[in-house]
C-alpha positions in Angstrom: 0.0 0.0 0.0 1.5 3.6 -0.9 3.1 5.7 2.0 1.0 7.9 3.5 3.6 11.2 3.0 5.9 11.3 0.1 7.8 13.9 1.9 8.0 12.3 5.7 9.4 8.9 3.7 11.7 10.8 2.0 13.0 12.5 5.8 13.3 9.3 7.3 15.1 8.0 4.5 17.8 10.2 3.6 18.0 13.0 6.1 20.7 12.7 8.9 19.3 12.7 12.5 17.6 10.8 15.1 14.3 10.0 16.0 13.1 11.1 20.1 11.2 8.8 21.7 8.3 10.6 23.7 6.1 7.8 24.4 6.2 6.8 28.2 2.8 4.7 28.8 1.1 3.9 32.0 3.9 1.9 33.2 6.9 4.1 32.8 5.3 7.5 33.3 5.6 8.0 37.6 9.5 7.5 37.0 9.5 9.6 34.0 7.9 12.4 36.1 10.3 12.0 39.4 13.1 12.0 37.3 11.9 15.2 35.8 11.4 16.5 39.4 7.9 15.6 39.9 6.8 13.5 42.9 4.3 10.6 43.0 2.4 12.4 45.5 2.2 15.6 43.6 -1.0 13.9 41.9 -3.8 12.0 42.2 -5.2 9.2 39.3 -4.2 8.7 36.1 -5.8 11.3 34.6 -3.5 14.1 36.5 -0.5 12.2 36.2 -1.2 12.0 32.2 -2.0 15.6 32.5 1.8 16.4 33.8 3.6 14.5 31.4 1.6 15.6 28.7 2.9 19.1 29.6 6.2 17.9 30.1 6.2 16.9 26.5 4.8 19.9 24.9 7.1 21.3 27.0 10.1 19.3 25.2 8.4 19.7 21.6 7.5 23.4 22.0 11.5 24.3 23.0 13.5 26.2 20.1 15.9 23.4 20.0 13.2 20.7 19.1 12.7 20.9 15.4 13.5 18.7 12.6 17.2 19.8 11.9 18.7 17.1 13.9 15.1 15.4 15.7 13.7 14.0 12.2 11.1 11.8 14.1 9.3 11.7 17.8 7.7 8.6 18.6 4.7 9.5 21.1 2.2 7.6 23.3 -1.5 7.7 22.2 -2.7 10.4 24.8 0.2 12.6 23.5 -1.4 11.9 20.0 -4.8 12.9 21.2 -3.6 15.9 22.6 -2.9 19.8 21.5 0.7 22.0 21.2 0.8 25.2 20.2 -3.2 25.4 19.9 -2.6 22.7 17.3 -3.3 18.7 17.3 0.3 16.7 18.3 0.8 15.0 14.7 -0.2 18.5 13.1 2.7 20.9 15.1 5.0 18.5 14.5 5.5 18.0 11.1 3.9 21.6 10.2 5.5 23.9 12.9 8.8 21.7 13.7 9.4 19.5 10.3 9.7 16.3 12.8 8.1 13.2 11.7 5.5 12.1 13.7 4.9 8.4 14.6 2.4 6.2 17.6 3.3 3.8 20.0 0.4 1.3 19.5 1.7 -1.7 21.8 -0.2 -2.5 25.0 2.4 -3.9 27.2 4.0 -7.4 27.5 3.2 -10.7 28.5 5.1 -12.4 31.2 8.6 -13.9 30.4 8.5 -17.2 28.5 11.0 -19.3 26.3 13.3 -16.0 27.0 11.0 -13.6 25.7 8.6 -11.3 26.5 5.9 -11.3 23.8 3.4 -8.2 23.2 0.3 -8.1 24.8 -2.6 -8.7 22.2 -3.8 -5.0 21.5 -7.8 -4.9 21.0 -9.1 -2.1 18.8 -5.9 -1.7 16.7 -7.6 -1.1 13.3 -9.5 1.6 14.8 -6.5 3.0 16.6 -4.3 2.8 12.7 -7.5 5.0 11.5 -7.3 7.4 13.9 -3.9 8.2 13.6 -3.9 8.4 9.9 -6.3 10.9 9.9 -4.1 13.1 12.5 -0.7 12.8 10.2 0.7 10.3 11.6 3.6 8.5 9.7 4.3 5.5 11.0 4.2 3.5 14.5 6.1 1.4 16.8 5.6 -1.4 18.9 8.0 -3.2 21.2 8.8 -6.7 22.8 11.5 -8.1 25.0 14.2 -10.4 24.3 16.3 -11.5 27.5 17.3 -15.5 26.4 19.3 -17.1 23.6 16.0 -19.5 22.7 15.6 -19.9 19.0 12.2 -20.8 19.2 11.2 -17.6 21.3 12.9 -15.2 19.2 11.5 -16.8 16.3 8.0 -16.4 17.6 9.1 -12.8 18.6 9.8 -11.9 15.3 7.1 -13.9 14.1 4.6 -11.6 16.1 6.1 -8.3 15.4 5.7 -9.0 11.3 1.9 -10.2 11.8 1.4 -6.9 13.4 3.2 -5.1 11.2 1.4 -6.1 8.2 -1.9 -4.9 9.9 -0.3 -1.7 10.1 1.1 -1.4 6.5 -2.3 -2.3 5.2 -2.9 1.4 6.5 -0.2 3.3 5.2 1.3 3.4 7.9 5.4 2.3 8.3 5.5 0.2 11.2 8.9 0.3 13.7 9.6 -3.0 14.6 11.2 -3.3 18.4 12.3 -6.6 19.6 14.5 -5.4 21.8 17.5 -7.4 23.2 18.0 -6.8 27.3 20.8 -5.4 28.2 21.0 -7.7 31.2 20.5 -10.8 29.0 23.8 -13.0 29.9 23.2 -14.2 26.5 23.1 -10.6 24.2 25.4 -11.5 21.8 23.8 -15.0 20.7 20.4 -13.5 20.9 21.5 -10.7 18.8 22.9 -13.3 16.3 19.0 -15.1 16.2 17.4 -12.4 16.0 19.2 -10.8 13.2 18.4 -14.5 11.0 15.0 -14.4 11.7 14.6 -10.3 11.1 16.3 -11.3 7.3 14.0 -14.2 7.1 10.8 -11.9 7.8 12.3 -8.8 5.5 12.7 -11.5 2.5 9.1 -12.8 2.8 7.4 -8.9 3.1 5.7 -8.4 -0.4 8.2 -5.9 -2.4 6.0 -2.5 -2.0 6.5 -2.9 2.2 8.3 -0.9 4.4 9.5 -1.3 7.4 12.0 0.3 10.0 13.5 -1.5 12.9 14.3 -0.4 16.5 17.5 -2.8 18.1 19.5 -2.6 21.1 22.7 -1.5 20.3 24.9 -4.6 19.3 27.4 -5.7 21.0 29.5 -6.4 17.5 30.1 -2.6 15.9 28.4 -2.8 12.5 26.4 -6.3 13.5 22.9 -5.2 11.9 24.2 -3.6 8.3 22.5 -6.8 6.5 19.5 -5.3 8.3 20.5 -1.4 7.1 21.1 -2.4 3.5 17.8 -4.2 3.3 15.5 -2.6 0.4 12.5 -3.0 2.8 13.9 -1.6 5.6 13.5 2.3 5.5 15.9 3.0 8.8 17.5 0.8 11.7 17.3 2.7 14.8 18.4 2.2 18.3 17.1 2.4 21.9 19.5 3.5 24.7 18.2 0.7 27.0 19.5 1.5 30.2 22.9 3.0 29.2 24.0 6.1 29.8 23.6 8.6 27.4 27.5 9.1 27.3 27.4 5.0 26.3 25.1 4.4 24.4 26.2 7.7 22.0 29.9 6.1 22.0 28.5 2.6 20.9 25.9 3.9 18.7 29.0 6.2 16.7 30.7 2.8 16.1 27.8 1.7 14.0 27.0 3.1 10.7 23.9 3.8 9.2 22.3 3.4 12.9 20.8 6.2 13.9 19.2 7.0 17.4 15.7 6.3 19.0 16.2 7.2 22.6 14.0 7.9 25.6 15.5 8.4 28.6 19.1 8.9 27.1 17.6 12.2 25.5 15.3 13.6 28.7 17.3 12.4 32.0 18.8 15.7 32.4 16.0 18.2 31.8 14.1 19.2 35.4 10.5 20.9 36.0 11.5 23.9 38.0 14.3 24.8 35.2 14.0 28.5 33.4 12.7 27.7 30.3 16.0 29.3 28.9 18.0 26.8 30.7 15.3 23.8 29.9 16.3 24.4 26.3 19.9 25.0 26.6 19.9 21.6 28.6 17.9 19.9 25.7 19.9 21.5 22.5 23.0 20.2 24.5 21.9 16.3 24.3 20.3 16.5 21.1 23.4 18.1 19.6 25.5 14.6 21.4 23.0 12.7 20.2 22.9 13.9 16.6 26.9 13.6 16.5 26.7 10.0 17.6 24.0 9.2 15.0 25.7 11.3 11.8 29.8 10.9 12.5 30.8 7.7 13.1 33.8 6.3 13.9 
């Protein structure tokens, strides 16, 4: 099925940069906001503690040094999607106001450890979900799944699952980032890295010619492990996740492998802090973009 913005392909093929990942979920979001300087007690529900991180990340999107110069993509969570910046919808300031490529977490969550994975939860409504978020600009999506064992027959299923989905959402228009992410803690990283790259080849070569796909990895432990991946002609862009290193790490490691470009969360908002001046929010933002942009452009 044809892409649903000539232009937004053409970013995330060929323009240098890396892609923020704004998408937090229920899970993640009560250490997202103390590590921004917000404590658990300054709210009650879910609906105040979306509230606060939705403002943190308008906060983030709305700073000078957030546009599409070195962020070409952000990857948000589906109330982030739903909601406004700069009087505008999400999706629509993005691209419009900031030239960055928007793209939907659609994942609900994973399913307890098995066979050295974590699967994805199933995710009801997704059709209607693909729907909504074309209709509010949205590129492409992501979805993510955990990898902690060197078991062939759970990363097989693993990757198994994420092309199943990911054919759902091509026959939107949407591109689809794949995320079976390797654990950093897995005692195993390399070997599982070496599966999971055979079965990732195996699901490219059997994707119909006209599909698209990008892929989110851990950073291999081999520099330059996933080029079969990056050369593929159905993979638009390999990207990768900090996963628990620092960002001083993962920007090292990530420099030693071309054509890998960065997706990271935590890596990218660590430092920033709610009682900051906005002057010094931005200055602290521009500074890890600007190392995170040199680790995903000039490699060693």
């Amino acid at each position: 099925m044809f892409v649903a913005n000539e232009k937004m392909l053409a970013q995330m093929t060929e323009k240098n940069g890396f892609i923020a990942a704004l998408d937090q979920s229920g899970g993640s979001t009560p250490g997202a906001l103390r590590q921004y300087g917000i404590p658990d007690d300054a709210y009650k529900g879910d609906a105040e503690m979306f509230k606060l991180m939705h403002e943190m990340r308008v906060r983030i999107m709305t700073a000078p040094s957030f546009t599409g110069d070195k962020v070409i993509g952000a990857i948000l969570f589906e109330r982030t999607m739903d909601g406004e910046a700069g009087g505008k919808p999400v999706p629509t300031f993005l691209w419009e106001d900031r030239g960055v490529v928007p793209f939907l977490k659609v994942d609900k969550g994973l399913e307890a450890e098995a066979d050295g994975v974590q699967m994805m939860k199933p995710i009801p409504g997704l059709d209607e979900l693909l729907a909504r978020a074309v209709k509010l600009g949205v590129f492409g999506t992501k979805m993510r799944s955990v990898i902690t064992g060197a078991s062939e027959k759970g990363i097989a299923a693993i990757a198994a699952q994420q092309f199943e989905v990911g054919k759902q959402i091509i026959a939107h228009g949407l591109v689809p980032i794949l995320e079976p992410e390797v654990s950093i803690k897995s005692a195993d990283k390399k070997a599982c890295e070496k599966i999971l790259r055979d079965e990732l080849l195996k699901g490219l070569d059997a994707l119909p010619e006209s599909s698209q796909v990008m892929i989110k990895l851990m950073i291999p432990d081999e520099a330059d492990f996933y080029r079969p991946l990056i050369e593929h002609p159905r993979v638009v862009r390999v990207v990768a996740l900090s996963g628990g290193y620092t960002r001083t790490d993962a920007c090292k490691k990530l420099a030693e492998n071309h054509g890998m470009i960065a997706s990271f969360s935590r890596a990218l908002i660590n430092e920033l802090k709610k009682p900051m001046s906005d002057a010094e929010f931005d200055k602290t933002l521009e500074q890890s973009i600007d190392e995170i942009y040199q680790a995903s452009v000039k490699k060693s």
